[in-house]
N, C-alpha and C positions, 0 to 999 in steps of 0.2 A: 820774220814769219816762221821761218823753219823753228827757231828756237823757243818761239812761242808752241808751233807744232805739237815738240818734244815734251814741254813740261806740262803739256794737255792729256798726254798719253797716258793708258792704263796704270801702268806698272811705273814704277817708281825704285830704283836700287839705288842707294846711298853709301857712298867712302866717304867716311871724315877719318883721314888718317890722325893715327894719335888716340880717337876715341872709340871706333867700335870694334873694330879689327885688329887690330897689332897694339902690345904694348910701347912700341915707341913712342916719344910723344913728338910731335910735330906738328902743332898751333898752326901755323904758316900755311902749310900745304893743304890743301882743304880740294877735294874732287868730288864730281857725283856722277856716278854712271845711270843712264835710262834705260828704260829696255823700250824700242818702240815697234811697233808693226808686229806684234802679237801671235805668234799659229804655233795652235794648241797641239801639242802630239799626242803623249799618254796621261795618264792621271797627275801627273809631276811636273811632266816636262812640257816645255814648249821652244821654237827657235823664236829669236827676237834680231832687229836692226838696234846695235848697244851705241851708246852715245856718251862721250866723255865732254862734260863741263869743271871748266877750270872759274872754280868762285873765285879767283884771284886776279884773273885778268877780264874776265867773262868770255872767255872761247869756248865754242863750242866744236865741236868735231865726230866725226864718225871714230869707231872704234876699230873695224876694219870695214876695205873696201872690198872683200871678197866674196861678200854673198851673208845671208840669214847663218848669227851663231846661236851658240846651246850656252846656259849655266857660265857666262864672265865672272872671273872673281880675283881683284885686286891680291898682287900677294903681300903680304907681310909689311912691306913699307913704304907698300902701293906704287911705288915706280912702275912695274908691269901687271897686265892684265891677261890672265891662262883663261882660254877660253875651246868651245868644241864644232867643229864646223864638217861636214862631209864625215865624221867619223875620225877625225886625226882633229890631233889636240895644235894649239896653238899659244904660243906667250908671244903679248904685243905691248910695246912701247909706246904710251901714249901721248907723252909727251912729246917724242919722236917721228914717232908717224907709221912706227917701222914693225913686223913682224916676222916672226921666224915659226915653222913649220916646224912640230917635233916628232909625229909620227904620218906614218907614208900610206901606209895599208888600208887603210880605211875604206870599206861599201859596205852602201845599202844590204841590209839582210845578209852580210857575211861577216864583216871585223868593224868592231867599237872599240876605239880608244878614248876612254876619258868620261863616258856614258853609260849607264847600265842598260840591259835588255829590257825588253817588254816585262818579263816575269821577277826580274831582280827588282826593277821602277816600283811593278804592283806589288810584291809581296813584303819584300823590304825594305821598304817604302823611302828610296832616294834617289833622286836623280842627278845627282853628280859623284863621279866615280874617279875623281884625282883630287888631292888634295897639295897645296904648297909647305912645304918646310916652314917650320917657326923663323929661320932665316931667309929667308925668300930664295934661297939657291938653288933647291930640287922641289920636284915636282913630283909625288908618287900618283902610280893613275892605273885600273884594273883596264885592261885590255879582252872585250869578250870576240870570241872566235864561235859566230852561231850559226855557221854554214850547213852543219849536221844538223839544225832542230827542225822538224816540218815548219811549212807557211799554212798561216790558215787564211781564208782567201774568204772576203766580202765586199757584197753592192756599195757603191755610192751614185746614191741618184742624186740630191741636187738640183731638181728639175731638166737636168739632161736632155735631152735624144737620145745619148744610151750611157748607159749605168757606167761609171770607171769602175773597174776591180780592182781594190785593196790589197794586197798582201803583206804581211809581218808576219815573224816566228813567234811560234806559240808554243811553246813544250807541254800538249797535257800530260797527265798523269803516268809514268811508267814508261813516258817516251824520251829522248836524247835532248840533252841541256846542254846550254852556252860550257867550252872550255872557255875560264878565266884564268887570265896571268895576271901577276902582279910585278909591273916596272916600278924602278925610279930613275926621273932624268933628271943630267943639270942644265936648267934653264937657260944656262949663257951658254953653253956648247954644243948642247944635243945629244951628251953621249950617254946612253943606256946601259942601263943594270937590272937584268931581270932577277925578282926574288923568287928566292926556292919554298915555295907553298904545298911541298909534298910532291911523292908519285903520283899520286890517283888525281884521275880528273874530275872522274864523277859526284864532284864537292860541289860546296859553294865559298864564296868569298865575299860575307853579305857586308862588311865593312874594311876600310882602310884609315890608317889613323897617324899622326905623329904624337910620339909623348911632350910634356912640354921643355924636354932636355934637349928635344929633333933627335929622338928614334923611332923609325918605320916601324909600324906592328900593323897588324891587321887578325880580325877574324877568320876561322875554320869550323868549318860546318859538313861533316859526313851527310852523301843523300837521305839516309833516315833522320837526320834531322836528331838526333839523339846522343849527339855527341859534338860539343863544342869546345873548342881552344883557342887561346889565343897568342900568336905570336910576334915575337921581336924580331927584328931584322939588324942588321950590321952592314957596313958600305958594302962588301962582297957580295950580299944578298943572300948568305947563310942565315939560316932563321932556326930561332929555337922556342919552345911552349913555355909560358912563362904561367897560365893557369890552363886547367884539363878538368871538364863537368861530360858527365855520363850520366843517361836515363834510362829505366826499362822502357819509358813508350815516348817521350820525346822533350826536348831541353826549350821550356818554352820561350816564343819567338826572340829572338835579338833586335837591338837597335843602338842607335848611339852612345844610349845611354847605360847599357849593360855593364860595360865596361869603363869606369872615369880615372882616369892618372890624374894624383897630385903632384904641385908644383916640384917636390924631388925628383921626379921621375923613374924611383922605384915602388912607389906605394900605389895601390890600387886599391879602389873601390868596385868590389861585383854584386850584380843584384842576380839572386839566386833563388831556385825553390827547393834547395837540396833538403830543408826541413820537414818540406812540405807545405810551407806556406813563403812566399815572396819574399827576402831580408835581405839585409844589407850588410858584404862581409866586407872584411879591410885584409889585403894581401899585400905583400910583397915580392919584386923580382927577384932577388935575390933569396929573400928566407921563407918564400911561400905563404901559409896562411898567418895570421899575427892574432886576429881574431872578430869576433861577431861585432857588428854596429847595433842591429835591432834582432827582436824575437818576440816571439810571440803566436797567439792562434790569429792575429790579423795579418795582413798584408800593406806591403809598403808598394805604390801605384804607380809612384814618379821618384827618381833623382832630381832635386831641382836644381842644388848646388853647392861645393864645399868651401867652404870658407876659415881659413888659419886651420883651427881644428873642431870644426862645425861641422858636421852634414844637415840639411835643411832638405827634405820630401814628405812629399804626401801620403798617408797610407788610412787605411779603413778600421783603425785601433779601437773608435766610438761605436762602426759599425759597418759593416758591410755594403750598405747601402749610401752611406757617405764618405768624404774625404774632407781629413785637416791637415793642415799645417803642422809638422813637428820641428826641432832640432832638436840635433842630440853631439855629445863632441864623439873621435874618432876609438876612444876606445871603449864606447857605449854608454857612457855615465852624462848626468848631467840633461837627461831628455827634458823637452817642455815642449808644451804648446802652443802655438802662436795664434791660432784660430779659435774663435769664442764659440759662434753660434752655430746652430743643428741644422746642417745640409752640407752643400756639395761647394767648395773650395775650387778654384783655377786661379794660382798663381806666377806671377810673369815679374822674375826679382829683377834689380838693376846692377851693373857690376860690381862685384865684391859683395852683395846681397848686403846693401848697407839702406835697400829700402825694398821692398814689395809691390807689388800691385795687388788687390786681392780682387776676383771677381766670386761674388756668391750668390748662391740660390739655392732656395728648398721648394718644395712643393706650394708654399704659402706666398711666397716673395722672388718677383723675377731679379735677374738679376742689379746686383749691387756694387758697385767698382769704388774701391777706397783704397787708399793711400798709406802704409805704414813702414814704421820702422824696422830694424830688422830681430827689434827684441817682440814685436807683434804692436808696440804703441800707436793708435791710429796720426795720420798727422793730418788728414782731410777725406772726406766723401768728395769724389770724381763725378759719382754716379749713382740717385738712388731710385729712380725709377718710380719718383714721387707721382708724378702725372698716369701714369699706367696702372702702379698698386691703387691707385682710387675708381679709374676706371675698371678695372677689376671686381672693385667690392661694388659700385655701382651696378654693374651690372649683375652683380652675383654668381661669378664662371665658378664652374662646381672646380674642387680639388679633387686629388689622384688622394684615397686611402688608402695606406698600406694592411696588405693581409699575410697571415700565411697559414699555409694545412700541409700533413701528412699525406702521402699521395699510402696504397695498396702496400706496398712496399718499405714503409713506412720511413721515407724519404722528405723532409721541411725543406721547404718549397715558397721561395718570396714573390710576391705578387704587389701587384695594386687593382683597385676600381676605380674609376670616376662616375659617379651616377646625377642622373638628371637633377636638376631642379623642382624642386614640388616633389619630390621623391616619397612613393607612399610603401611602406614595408608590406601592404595587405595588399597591393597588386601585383602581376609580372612582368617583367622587362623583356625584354630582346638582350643579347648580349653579341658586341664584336671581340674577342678575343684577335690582340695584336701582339706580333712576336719577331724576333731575331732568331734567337737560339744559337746562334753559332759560339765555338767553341771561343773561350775566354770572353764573350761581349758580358753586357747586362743592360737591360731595360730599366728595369724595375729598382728604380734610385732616386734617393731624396733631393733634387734638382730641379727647376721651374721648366717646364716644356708644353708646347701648344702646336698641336697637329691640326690634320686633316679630319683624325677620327674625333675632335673637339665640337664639331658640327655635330658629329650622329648623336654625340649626350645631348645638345642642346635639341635634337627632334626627338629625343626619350628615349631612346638607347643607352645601356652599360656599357662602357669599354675595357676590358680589363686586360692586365698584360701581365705574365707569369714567368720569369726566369728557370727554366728546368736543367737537368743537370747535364753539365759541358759548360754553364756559363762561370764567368768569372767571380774573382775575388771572397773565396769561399775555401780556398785551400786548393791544394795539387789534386786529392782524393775526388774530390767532387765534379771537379773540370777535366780530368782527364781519365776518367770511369766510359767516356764515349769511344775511347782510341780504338782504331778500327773497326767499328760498326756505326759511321755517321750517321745522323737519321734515327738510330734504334732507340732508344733511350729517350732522346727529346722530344722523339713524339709521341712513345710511353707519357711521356711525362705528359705532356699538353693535352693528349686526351684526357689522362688524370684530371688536369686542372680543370676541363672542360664538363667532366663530370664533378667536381666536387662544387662548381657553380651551378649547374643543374639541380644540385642537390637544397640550394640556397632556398626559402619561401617565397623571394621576392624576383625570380630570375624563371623565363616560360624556356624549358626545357627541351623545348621542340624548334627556339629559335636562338640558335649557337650557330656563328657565324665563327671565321678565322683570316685572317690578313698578315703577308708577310714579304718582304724585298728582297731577292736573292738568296743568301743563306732562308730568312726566312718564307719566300716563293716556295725554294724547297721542300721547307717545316709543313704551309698551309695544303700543300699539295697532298704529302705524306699523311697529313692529319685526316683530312677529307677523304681520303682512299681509305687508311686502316684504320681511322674511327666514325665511318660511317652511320654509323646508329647513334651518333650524337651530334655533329656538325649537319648543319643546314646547309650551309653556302663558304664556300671560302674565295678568295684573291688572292692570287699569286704574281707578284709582279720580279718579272726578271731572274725568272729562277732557275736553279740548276737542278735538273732533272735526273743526271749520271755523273756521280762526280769523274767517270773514265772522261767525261767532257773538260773538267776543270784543268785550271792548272799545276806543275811538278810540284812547285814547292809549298803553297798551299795546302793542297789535298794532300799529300803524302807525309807531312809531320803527321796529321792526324788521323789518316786511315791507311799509312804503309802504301807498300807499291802495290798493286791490283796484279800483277804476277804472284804475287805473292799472296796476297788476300782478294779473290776474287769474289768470294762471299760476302766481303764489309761492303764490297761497293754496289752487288744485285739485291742484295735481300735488302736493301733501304731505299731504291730508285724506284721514283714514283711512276719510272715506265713500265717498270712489270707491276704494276698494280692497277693498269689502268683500268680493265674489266671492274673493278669497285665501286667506281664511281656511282652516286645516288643522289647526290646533292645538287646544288646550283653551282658552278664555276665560274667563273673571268681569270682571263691571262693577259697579261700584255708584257712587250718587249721592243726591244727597239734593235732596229738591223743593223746600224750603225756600234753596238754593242761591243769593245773588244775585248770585254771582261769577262762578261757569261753571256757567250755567244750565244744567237738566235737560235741555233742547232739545237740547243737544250728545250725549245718550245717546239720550234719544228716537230724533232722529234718524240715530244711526249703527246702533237693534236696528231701525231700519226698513230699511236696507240688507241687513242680516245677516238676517232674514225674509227679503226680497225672493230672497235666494240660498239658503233655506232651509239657512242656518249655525246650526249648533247653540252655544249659548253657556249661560252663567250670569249671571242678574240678581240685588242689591241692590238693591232702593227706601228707601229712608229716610225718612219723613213727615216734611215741616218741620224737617229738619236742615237745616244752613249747608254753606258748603266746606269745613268742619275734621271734620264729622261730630259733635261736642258730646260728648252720651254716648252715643251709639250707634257711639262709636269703637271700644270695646273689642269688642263682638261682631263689627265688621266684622273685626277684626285675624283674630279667633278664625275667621272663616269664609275668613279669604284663608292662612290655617295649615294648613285641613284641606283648603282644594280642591290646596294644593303638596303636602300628604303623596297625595294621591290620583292626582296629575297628574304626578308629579314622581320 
């Protein structure tokens, strides 16, 4: 029954030693770890009860008996299992039965071994903070020290009798961050080596890594955000910069992918905008730069994978609004493309990229899942979404056209429409204007997608949606022209947009609506306040209202620290703007929230009081930033306040 239990459960994590994890090979040994009893923490993370099945004998067993762990992960040639419990790390023998304890220090809200904080988790975006040697012998793992960051402190109702009070460390903006260390242990002794990651604390350490020689490196990131390196390590734990990028306004974001060591483990692959636009350079440890992969006025979007002397990623070469398929070999020559048709490319390759998965979709054709080689030859359709593209034309679901205009300024500007059905050019429309805006996103892309605002066309509403500048894949110039004055510019801009559809014959100029989620709650807010003589009605869900509320490393790559620039962060927050308001409003949020906290609504219906502004509130008990399932009723009520407002 129990092992029945086990293979019912949510989550499902798989070791086939030999095949997915470790180059050894070992047919024979075959294990699958489960993660069962599920509690969610932050956006990443969650603890789980892990479970070891042995395919070979059919045993099943616990993984330990000491309570709910974090992140299990088989090492190298799966004999043991590192895993995160109480904040101290752990390697367990599963075979065995047995574990060993490798760090001591560990609480709540003070010291993390083996796990990133709250702000490391959300921003750059991992929740496991150790990684094992290509040998399975050491263990390296960032240790954060968040005793110094404020707690921010929220309800959980739950249906209660009284609310429990939450607390985790939140660093907003300008305030004291996690010190992180960086250890390496040996997994069969226990004995520590801490690595030397600089004097200064006030860094960050957004990654850790082994090359595939097994040398410790890891990222370096100054608090502005403007200068990143990356270093090697040696068993002493002396560490030295092997590549060094500087920006005037910030080195944009990192991830695992930034950085890819080839199988020598002096050559490296960086993806860079030192151009000015996105590319892909080939370095060496030893002799530094060797030379360029790609160039151009596009941008490359993903590393997907290198292979002999291939690189294989995605980039916007055909257009900005789409992504293919390229490969090219490592010393630039030799490019092709592997992807035929006009839209938007996700692909998922198999080891040694000797096949693809390709998933695609345009505006025309939902998505398509097929099968090829690794020269791009198809070898089957998975997936073509025959039964829906017919129900589609059956029913006749309008398409997103793409536009674009010159804003005042004389700034081109990509957009799309979707308009009604029966569409008559000699009448006016309504229009909802939907948006993001945040820095590096984009909307406005040749990709299959069906929303909420998919209803309001089909009751004769426009929806249109306009990328203005700070978004992505456009060049460094255009996405980084916002830096330090969030807010300013993109809502220049959405007003722009907002007039240049006014301006349209077929669009009634009196009824401009605007909707946006967080970054964009923000946008809708700001729109509504300082373009009041042309928005009607907006919806703000989940927004941030000061970014002094948000979090350090977030907000500060792109608007500096608020000691320093306290202008980029008043003159764009839709709290001093409240007295503006003329329009219709709805806001909703959820208390549960530990991304952009409720404080940010709180305090902008205390402004909107204070100027006795008439508006519409959401509360949502103990929801998160996505809303959970009280998503669908919110859709339902930002539906009826536009047929009412609009």
């Amino acid at each position: 029954m129990l092992k029945a239990m086990v293979l019912r459960n949510i989550k499902l994590y798989f070791k086939d030693k030999g095949m997915f994890f470790t180059s050894l090979i070992t047919p024979a040994i075959l294990l699958v770890l489960y993660a069962t009893f599920l509690g969610s923490v932050y956006r990443h993370s969650f603890t789980a009860e892990y479970w070891i099945y042995d395919r070979q004998d059919g045993s099943l067993r616990r993984l330990s008996q000491g309570g709910p762990q974090q992140q299990a992960q088989f090492s190298p040639d799966g004999s043991r299992v590192a895993f995160v419990r109480g904040g101290n790390l752990f390697v367990a023998d599963p075979t065995a039965g047995s574990e060993r304890q490798l760090t001591f220090d560990g609480r709540f809200n003070h010291i993390i071994n083996g796990l990133p904080d709250w702000v490391y988790e959300e921003e750059f975006s991992f929740a496991r903070a150790f990684a094992w040697s290509p040998d399975g012998r050491k263990i390296a793992y960032l240790r954060f020290d968040e005793s110094r960051v404020k707690q921010y402190n929220m309800n959980r109702f739950a249906g209660g009798l009284y609310p429990e009070n939450y607390t985790f460390k939140y660093p907003k903006a300008g305030e004291q961050n996690s010190v992180v260390e960086l250890y390496c242990c040996d997994a069969a002794d226990g004995s520590m080596v801490r690595m030397d990651t600089g004097e200064q604390t006030d860094q960050y350490i957004p990654r850790l890594f082994w090359t595939p020689t097994g040398q410790l490196g890891f990222y370096r990131l100054n608090r502005l955000q403007n200068h990143f390196e990356v270093l090697l390590c040696d068993s002493s734990g002396a560490s030295r910069v092997v590549y060094d990028e500087r920006n005037d306004r910030y080195v944009e974001r990192v991830d695992g992918r930034t950085v890819t060591f080839l199988p020598d483990g002096d050559r490296f692959v960086v993806r860079s905008e030192r151009d000015g636009f996105m590319h892909l350079y080939l370095y060496s440890v030893s002799e530094g730069l060797l030379g360029r992969i790609t160039s151009g006025e596009w941008e490359v979007t993903e590393l997907l994978g290198i292979e002999g002397d291939r690189v294989y990623y995605l980039s916007t070469e055909t257009s900005p609004l789409r992504r293919d398929l390229y490969t090219v070999r490592l010393d630039g020559r030799g490019k092709r493309r592997l992807t035929g048709g006009d839209g938007t490319y996700r692909i998922a390759p198999s080891r040694g990229f000797r096949y693809f998965i390709s998933y695609f979709s345009n505006v025309r054709t939902p998505n398509r899942v097929t099968l090829h080689r690794s020269d791009g030859r198809l070898v089957r359709t998975l997936e073509d979404n025959a039964a829906l593209r017919a129900k589609l034309d059956e029913l006749q679901v309008p398409v997103k056209e793409f536009f674009r205009f010159a804003t005042s300024e004389g700034v081109e500007l990509n957009g799309y429409m979707v308009r009604p059905n029966g569409f008559v050019s000699s009448r006016r429309y309504p229009v909802l204007m939907t948006q993001y805006s945040g820095p590096g996103s984009q909307q406005a892309a040749d990709r299959w997608t069906i929303g909420w605002e998919d209803v309001l066309v089909q009751q004769g509403y426009i929806v249109a949606c306009v990328d203005g500048r700070g978004t992505g894949f456009r060049g460094e110039e255009f996405k980084k022209c916002t830096y330090g004055e969030l807010g300013k510019y993109e809502t220049v801009d959405q007003i722009e947009a907002a007039r240049y559809l006014a301006s349209l014959p077929y669009v009634d100029p009196d009824r401009i609506g605007i909707y946006g989620w967080s970054y964009g709650g923000f946008m809708a807010l700001n729109c509504i306040l300082k373009g009041n003589d042309v928005f009607r009605a907006a919806i703000a869900v989940a927004p941030v209202t000061s970014w002094r509320f948000y979090d350090t490393i977030y907000t500060e790559i792109y608007n500096g620290l608020p000691q320093d620039n306290p202008s980029g962060y008043d003159d764009n927050s839709p709290i001093h703007f409240a007295d503006r308001l003329k329009g219709k409003l709805l806001i909703a949020h959820g208390t549960g929230d530990d991304n952009v906290h409720i404080q940010n609504t709180y305090e902008m219906i205390t402004k909107l009081v204070e100027y006795d502004k008439p508006f519409e509130l959401y509360v949502y008990p103990d929801r998160n930033h996505g809303m959970g399932p009280s998503r669908h009723h919110l859709m339902e009520r930002c539906i009826e306040f536009v047929q009412r407002n609009l």
